[in-house]
N, C-alpha and C positions, 0 to 999 in steps of 0.2 A: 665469788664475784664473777668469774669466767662465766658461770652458767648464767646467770639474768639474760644476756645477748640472745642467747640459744630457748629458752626459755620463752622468753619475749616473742621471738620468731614462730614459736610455735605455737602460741597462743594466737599470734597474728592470721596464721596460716588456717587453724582450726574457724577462726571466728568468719572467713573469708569462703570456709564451703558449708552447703547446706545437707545436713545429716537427717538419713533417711530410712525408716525401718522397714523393711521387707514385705510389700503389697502387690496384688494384681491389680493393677488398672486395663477398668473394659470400655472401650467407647465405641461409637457404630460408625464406620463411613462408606462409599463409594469407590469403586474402581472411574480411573477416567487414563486415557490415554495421553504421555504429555505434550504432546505436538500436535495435539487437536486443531487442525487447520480447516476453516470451511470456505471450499471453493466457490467463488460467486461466477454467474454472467458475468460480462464486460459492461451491461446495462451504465450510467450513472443516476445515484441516488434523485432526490429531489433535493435534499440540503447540498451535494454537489455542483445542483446545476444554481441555484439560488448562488451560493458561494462562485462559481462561473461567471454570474451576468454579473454579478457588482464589482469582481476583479475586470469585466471585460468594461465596464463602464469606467470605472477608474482609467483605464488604459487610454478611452477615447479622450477623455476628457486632458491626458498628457501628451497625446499625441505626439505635439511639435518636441516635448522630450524625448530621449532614452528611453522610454518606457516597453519591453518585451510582452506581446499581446500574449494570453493563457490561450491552452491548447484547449477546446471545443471537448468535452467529455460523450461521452456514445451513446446518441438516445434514438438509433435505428433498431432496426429486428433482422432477426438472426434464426433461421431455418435451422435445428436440430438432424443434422442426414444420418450420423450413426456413433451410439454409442459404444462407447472402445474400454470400456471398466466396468466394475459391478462390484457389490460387495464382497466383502472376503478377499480379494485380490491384492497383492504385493503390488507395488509400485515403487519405481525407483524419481528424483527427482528430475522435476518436466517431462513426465513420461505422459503421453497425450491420453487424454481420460472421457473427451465428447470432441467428435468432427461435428461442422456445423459450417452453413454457408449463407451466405446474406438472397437477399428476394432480388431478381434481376434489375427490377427499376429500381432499390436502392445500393446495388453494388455500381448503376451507372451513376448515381451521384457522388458515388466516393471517388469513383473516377475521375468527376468535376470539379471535385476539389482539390486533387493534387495532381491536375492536369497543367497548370502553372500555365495555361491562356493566359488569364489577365496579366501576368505577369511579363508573358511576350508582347502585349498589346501596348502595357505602361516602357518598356524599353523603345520601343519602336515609336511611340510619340516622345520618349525622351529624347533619341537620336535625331528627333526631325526637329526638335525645340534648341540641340544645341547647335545644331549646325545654323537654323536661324541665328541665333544669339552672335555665332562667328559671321555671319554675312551680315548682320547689323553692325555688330561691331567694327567689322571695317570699311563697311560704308560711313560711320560715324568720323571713322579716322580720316576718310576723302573727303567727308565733308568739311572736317575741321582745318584741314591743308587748304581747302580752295576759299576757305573764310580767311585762313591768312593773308592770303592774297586778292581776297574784295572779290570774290566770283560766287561766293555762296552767304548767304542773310543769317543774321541771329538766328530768325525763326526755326529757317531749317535745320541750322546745327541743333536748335534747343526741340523739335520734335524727334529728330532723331535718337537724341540723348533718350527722351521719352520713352519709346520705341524698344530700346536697347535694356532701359529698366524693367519694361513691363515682359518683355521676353525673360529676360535674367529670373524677373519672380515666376512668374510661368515654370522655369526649370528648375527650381528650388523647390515647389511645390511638387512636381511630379516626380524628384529625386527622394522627397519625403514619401510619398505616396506609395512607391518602388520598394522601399525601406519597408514601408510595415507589411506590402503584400509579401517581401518574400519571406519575413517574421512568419507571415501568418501562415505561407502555405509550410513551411518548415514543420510550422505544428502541426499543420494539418499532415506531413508526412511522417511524423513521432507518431501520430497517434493513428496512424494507417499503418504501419510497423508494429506497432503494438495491437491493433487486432487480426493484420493479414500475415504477421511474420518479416522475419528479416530481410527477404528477396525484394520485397515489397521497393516498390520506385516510381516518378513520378508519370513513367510511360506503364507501368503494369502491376495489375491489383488482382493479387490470385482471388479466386472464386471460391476459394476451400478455407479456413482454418479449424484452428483447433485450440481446446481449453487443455490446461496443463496442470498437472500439479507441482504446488509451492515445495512441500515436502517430502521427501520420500520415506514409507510404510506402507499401512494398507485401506483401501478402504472403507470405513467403517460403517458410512452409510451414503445412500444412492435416493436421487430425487425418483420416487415412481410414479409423478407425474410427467417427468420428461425423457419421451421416447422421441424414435425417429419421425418426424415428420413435422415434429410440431414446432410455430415460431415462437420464440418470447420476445417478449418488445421491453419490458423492465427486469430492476435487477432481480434474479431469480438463484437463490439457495440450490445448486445443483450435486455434492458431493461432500462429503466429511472425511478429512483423510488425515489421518496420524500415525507415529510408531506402537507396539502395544509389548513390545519385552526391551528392557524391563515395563510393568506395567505402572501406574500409579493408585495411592488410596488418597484420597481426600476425608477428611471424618474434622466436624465440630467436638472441640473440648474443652470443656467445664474450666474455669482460670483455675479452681483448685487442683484439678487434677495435672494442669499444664505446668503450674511452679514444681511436678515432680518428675517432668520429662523433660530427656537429653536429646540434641542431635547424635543419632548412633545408637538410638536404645533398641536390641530387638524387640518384634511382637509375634505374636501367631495370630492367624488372621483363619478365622472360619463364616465361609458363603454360606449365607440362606439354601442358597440351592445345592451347597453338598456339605453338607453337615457331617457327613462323616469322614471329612478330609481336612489337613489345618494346610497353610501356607506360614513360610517365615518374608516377613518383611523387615524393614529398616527404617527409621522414622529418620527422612533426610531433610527437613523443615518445621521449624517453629515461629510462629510469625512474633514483630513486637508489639500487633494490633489486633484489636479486637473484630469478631464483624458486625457488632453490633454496639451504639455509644448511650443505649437509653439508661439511665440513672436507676431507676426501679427495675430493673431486671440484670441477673449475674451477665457475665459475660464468658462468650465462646469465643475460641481461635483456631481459625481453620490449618491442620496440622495434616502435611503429607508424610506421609511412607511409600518406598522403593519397594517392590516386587518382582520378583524374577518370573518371567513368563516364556519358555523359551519355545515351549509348544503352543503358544496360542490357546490356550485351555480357556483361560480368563477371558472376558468379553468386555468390554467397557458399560460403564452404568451397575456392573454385582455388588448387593447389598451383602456386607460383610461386619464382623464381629472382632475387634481389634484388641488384643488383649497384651498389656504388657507389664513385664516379671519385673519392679524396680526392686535390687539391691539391696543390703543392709550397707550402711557406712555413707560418708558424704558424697555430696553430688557436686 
């Protein structure tokens, strides 16, 4: 009787893995590198600026609320002076990859707008509005003392009252007004920071930046239409940059061959272009979706493997031959 318990357990255990007899499986994929990062211009899109005006509309339309105006996205042009990367090259992160400077008459508009004028011009009529407000207002209060005492008319007490309202709303209005310019030039100084650099201020807008990389590896690939001199005005694809050891495979696989692969199973991987060499990878990914959902046709899932690359041999995009030893015994 002891044994049933044991017995049971073992049966449970057996029924719970999938028992697998000893086959190669070969499928084809790609090398790709996994931090494939592609460096844009500062340009903004056309669905950015679209998505811009209807948040900047909403905004006008809250005005007299809370409402935080959106930062104006970057639809100037940008002078290419020298390219400072190329392909093949190591890069560490933010390491500067294109110098590039704005055209003179629109480095004097960015000027203009985080020159924060208006914003000295709306001070300065606020300051002249409230000190009216205080010299109404206490003229109001001598008028209302000499009414106590029968030396000044309704009338004039009740114009003055007038007076003192319509002053008051005057500074209320230009107190709001104050409020959203210096919202707006705030953004306008984020987003003059973000293309001139940190130094950047409302007195000085360097002449010079620079494009940066997000990640640090190497180049993988370089826009060869963008050399020194030339301007782009939208956004433009200038740079591909990723790590490439370890390298990655990506390869589509058949669902019957994928119910017999493991995370951790090795493979040997043999390129088109050296066929007389193998590589060992590791299959570090099995997805639980297909990429494909049509009904009449099987279904693939795209399955990476880890490759060690320490010399750079491998190249991103190698068509490769993936072969893997599964086991005799369950999975």
């Amino acid at each position: 009787m002891r044994l049933l318990p044991c017995l049971a357990a073992l049966i449970l255990a057996a029924s719970s893995c999938t028992f697998a007899w000893a086959e190669e499986i070969t499928f084809v994929g790609k090398t790709y590198s996994p931090n494939h990062m592609e460096v844009l211009s500062p340009h903004a899109t056309p669905e950015e600026l679209k998505v811009f005006d209807a948040m900047a509309k909403e905004v006008k339309q809250k005005r007299g609320e809370d409402a935080e105006p959106p930062v104006k996205p970057f639809t100037g042009r940008m002078k290419v002076t020298k390219m400072m990367a190329d392909i093949g090259h190591k890069v560490d992160l933010d390491q500067r990859l294109l110098e590039y400077a704005f055209p003179p008459e629109d480095l004097l508009s960015e000027r203009r707008k985080v020159s924060q004028a208006e914003i000295r011009s709306l001070e300065a009529s606020a300051e002249s509005v409230r000190a009216d407000v205080t010299s109404k207002r206490k003229k109001l209060e001598e008028a209302r003392l000499r009414h106590s005492r029968g030396s000044a008319s309704d009338q004039e007490v009740s114009d003055m009252t007038k007076d003192l309202e319509l002053a008051k709303l005057k500074e209320r209005m230009l107190d709001e007004n104050l409020r959203f310019e210096k919202e707006m030039a705030k953004g306008e100084l984020d987003l003059a920071k973000a293309k001139f650099g940190a130094k950047t201020t409302q007195h000085h807008i360097p002449g010079v930046s620079w494009i940066t990389t997000p990640v640090a590896g190497y180049v993988l690939w370089a826009n060869p239409e963008v050399k020194p001199g030339i301007i782009l005005s939208k956004k433009t694809k200038l740079f591909v940059v990723g790590s490439m050891d370890p390298i990655l495979i990506r390869a589509l696989v058949h669902e019957i061959q994928l119910s017999k692969l493991r995370v951790g199973d090795k493979a040997k991987v043999v390129f088109d272009t050296l066929p007389e060499k193998s590589f060992e990878a590791s299959i570090i990914r099995i997805p639980m979706t297909a990429n494909q959902t049509d009904v009449q046709l099987p279904s693939h899932f795209e399955v990476e493997l880890s490759l060690p690359n320490p010399d750079l041999f491998l190249k991103e995009g190698m068509r490769g031959q993936v072969t893997v030893q599964i086991p005799d015994g369950p999975r």
